[in-house]
N, C-alpha and C positions, 0 to 999 in steps of 0.2 A: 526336618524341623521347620522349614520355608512354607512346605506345604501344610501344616499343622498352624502355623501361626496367620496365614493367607485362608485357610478355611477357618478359623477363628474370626477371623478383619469380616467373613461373608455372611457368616452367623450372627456376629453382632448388629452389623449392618442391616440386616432383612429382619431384626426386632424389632432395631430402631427405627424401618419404614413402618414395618407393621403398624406400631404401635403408636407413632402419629399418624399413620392414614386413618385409623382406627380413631383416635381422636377427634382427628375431622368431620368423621362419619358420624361420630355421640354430638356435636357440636350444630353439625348440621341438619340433623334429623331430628333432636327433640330440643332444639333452641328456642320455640316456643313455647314451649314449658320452662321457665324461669323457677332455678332451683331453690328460690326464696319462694316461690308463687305458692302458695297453701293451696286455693281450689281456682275455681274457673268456669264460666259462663257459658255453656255449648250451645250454639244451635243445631239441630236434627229439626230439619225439615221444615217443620214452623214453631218447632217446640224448644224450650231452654230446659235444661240439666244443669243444676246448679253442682259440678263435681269438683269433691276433693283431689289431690291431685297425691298419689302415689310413687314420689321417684326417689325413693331410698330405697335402698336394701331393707331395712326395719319397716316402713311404712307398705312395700309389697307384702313382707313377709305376714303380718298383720292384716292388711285388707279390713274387710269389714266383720273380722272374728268379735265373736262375743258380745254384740250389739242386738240388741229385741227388735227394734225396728228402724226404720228408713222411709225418711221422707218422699211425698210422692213423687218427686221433680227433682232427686235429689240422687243421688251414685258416687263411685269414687273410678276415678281415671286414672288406670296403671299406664307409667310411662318407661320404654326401654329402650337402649341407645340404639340399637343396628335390629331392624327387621329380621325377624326368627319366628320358631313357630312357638306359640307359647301354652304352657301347662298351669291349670289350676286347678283347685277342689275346695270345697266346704267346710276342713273342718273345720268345728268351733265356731261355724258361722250357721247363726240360725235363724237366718231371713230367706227365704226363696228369692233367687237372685235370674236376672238374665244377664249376659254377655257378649258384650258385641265387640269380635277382633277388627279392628282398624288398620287398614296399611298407613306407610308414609305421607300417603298424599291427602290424609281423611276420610279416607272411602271405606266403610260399612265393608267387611267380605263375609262373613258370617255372625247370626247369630244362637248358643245355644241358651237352653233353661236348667236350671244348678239345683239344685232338693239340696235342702238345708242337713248340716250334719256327713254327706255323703262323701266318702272319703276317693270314691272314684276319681281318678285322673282327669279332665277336661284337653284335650290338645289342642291348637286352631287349626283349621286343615291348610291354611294357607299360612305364608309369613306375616309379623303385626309388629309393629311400633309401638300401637296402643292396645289396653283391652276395657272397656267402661263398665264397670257393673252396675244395673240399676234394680228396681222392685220388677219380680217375676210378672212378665204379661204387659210391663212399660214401650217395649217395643211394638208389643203384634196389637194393642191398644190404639196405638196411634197409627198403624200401618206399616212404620217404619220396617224394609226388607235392604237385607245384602244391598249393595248399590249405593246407599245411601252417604252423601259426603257431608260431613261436619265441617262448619265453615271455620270455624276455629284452628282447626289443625292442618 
């Protein structure tokens, strides 16, 4: 019974770390995104992105579905507590979109290009905090490649 009640005390204990280390983690990593904050001002390189800001459950889930169009200068910025790799797709969304996954420290690691409607999977090949979507060709437009750091984040 000692031993049952002592591996109990270990199991709760190692949730309990978990699960404010894990908090620190959401805390410390996307604390610049202010959960009141609706959008926000990027700069890429010498250019502004004026992006919505995505950190709900409902507002990822949604994304930029069901909208005609999108501003030139304009995208929406998913934000997620702990660097992973992250999945997205089109549906319902019927703007041509690019994509650029972000690590923690702001830095650009990849970009792809999205076909409207296309129910395909998206992964990032690396882990991301952020992922920014803007109008398809907004990136290779202005230059902007992988490398690239957002001073904002």
């Amino acid at each position: 019974m000692k031993k049952i009640a002592l591996l109990m005390y270990d199991c709760v204990f190692f949730v309990l770390t978990f699960l404010l280390g894990f908090t620190g983690v959401l805390n410390a990593q996307s604390s610049k995104i202010l959960k009141n904050q609706s959008d926000i001002n990027l700069t890429i390189a010498t250019y502004t992105v004026k992006a919505e800001i995505a950190n709900t459950f409902k507002k990822k889930s949604v994304g930029l579905m069901n909208r005609k169009s999108l501003e030139e200068n304009s995208g929406m910025l998913f934000v997620f507590p702990i660097a992973q790799h992250l999945n997205f797709w089109m549906h319902n969304t019927f703007i041509p979109l690019s994509i650029a996954f972000i690590d923690a420290k702001g830095v650009i690691n990849e970009i792809v290009d999205m076909k409207p409607l296309d129910k395909t999977v998206i992964r990032s090949k690396y882990k991301a905090v952020y992922a920014l979507e803007v109008n398809q060709g907004w990136f290779k437009k202005r230059n902007i490649k992988p490398g690239t750091k957002i001073k904002e984040l």
